[in-house]
C-alpha positions, 0 to 999 in steps of 0.5 A, a space after each residue: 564274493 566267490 571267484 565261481 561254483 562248482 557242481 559235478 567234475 570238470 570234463 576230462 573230454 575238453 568239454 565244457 565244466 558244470 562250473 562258471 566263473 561269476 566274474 567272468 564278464 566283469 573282467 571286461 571293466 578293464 576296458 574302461 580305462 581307455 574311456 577315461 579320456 571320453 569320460 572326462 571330456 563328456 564331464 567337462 562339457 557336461 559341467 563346464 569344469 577343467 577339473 575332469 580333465 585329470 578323471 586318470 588320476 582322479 580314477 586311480 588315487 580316489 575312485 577304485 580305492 574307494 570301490 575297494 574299500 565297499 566291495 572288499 576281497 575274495 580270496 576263493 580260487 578257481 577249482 584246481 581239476 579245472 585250471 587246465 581248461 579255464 586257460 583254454 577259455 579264450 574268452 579271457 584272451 579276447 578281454 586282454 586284445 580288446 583293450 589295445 584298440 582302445 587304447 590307440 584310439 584313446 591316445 590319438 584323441 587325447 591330443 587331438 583334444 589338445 591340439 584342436 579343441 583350443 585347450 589351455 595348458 592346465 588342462 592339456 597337462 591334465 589330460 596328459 596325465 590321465 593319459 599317462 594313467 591309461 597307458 601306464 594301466 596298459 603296461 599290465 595289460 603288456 605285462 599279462 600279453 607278454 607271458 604268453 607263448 604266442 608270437 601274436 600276444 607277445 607283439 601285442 605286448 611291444 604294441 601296449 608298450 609303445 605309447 609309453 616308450 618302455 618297450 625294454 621292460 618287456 625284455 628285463 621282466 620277462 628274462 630279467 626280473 622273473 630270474 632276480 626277483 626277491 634278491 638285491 640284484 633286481 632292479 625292481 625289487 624294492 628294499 626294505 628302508 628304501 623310499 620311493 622316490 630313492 628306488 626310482 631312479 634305481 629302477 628306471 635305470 637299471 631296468 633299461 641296462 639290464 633289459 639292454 645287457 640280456 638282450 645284447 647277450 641273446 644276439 652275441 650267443 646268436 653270433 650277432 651284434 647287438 646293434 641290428 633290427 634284430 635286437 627286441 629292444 630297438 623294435 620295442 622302441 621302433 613302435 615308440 618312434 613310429 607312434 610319436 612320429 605320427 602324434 607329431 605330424 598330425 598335431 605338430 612339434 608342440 605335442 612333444 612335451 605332453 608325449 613326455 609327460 605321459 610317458 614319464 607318469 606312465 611307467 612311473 606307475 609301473 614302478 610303484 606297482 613294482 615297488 609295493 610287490 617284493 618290498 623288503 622279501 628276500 630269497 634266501 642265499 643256499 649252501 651251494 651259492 644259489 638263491 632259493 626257488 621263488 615261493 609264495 612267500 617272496 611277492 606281496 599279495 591282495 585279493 581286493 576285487 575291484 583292484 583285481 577286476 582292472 588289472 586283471 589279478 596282477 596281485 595275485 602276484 605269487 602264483 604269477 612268479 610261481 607260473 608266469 605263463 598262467 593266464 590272469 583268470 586261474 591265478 590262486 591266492 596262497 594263504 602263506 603268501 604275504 597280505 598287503 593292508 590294501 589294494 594296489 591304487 591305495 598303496 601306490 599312494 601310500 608309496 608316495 608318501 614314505 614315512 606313512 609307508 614304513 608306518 604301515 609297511 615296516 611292521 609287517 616285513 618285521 613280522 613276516 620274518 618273526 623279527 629277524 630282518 637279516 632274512 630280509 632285503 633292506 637297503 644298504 644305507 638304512 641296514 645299521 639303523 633299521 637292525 638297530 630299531 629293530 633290534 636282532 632276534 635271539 641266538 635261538 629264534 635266529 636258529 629256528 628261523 
């Protein structure tokens, strides 16, 4: 499958190019997360199985795993004389807006359905879940609105943001992570040798100082202080407050719990994403004391297209740190940037399961380095063991490299 043809030269005018995007409606796919609350209470009624009320996960861990596996990658790029005016195409933003609306309404009626349809707790906890699913979906959808230049596409992202609670991200990745990536002074940049479930609480927690640090440092430059509406983090959070809020009234104290739960599982999958996509590459350190620019080399890539079609190419991750303000459909695959085995809903499952993860993983930051692993970024507390399995490359080799 090709990202589109080409005849003829995109118009220099503004006009239309005799070119077409064969994807370009299936990006609408994306809008069917939302649903999945729908779907899986239609699937219950329709079989009498509680079972579908956990359809996110299901979804997620099986379903676009497989679909990945039967349709395979497409590694073709948009034609670069007409990048310039795919951007413009604000057909693909109108894709990204139309998510939001669904979202709520889904968020809304998944507790309606806990709390009105007379639903035993197994089954809350699985619409909980899935959930958790959609709105940790949501937060790529925040990641590729928050980018942007536009006031209103940024306040759409605090707006994903919000039935998760991890309103800071949208300061620390932006301002934080995109300035740090590929070193060990990012909280989201996983290390090599590092489990998991070791750099959650390290993500968690240092996304949250660091988002609170940049943002308290922008108002003190301002001769503010941090404590005021003016703080983006607080407004983010504000959102988060005011939607729990309205849950809690309508629905009563009991929802609390299932708030949380969602939430947790939701910016937990927004860590997995972030674990796989700069898992042991490193920037290396320059003469002058400075991190070398961010490459194509330093973020783990996949062109599996239905992985790509849900959210909206976040792995095409090189060209992302390489443009950040790139819309999702003029991403470009780099042939020199490192190949995940498979698409992200397969490797988070992957990631889950640590000693499968180095299996799979370890042999390819080794040979991304040609076996020198003091270029790469491995977890301070497995440095001596990993060095000693792997052994150092030759005084030569080291050299070259």
């Amino acid at each position: 499958m090709r990202q589109g043809s080409l005849s003829g030269h995109a118009a220099l005018d503004g006009s239309r190019p005799d070119w077409k995007d064969r994807k370009r409606y299936l990006w609408l796919l994306g809008t069917v997360v939302p649903l999945f609350g729908l779907l899986g209470w239609g699937l219950v009624n329709l079989t009498g199985l509680g079972l579908f009320w956990w359809i996110g996960p299901i979804f997620i861990y099986l379903i676009i795993p497989t679909l990945d596996l039967f349709f395979g990658d497409d590694a073709a790029n948009p034609p670069e004389e007409i990048i310039a005016w795919l951007e413009q195409d604000r057909f693909y933003r109108y894709v990204t807006y139309a998510f939001l609306p669904l979202q709520l309404i889904a968020f809304f009626m998944g507790f309606w359905l806990m709390f009105r349809s007379g639903m035993a707790v197994v089954d809350r906890l699985g619409l909980a879940i899935t959930l958790g699913c959609l709105n940790g979906v949501a937060i790529n959808t925040a990641h590729e609105l928050g980018h942007k230049k536009e006031h209103l596409e940024r306040w759409l992202a605090r707006v994903a943001l919000a039935p998760c609670g991890y309103g800071h991200f949208f300061i620390e990745h932006n301002r934080g992570h995109h300035v740090r990536v590929a070193t060990p002074e990012d909280p989201a940049s996983s290390r090599m040798g590092e489990s998991f479930w070791r750099f959650w609480p390290r993500t968690v927690r240092g996304s949250l100082v660091s988002g609170w640090r940049l943002e308290s440092r922008r108002l003190r430059r301002q001769g503010r202080h941090p404590w005021t509406l003016r703080n983006d983090v607080f407004s983010a959070w504000a959102m988060t407050l005011v939607l729990w809020a309205a849950i809690v009234a309508l629905f009563g104290w009991e929802t609390l719990p299932y708030l949380l739960i969602q939430a947790v599982f939701a910016f937990s999958l927004l860590e997995a994403v972030n674990y796989l996509e700069h898992y042991g590459l490193l920037r290396q350190m320059l003469p002058n004391g400075r991190y070398e620019r961010v490459d194509p080399r330093h973020s783990w890539n996949n062109n599996h297209v239905v992985t790509n079609l849900f959210l909206y190419q976040l792995q095409r991750h090189s060209d992302h740190h390489a443009n950040p303000t790139r819309r999702y459909q003029a991403l470009r695959h780099f042939d020199e940037s490192p190949q995940l085995p498979a698409g992200y809903a397969a490797m988070i499952v992957l990631a889950y399961l640590p000693p499968l993860w180095r299996r799979v993983m370890d042999k390819r930051v080794v040979a991304h380095f040609d076996g020198d692993l003091t270029r790469a970024n491995l977890a301070p507390r497995e440095r001596e063991r990993i060095l000693a399995r792997y052994g150092l490359p030759a005084p030569d080799a080291r050299l070259a490299g």
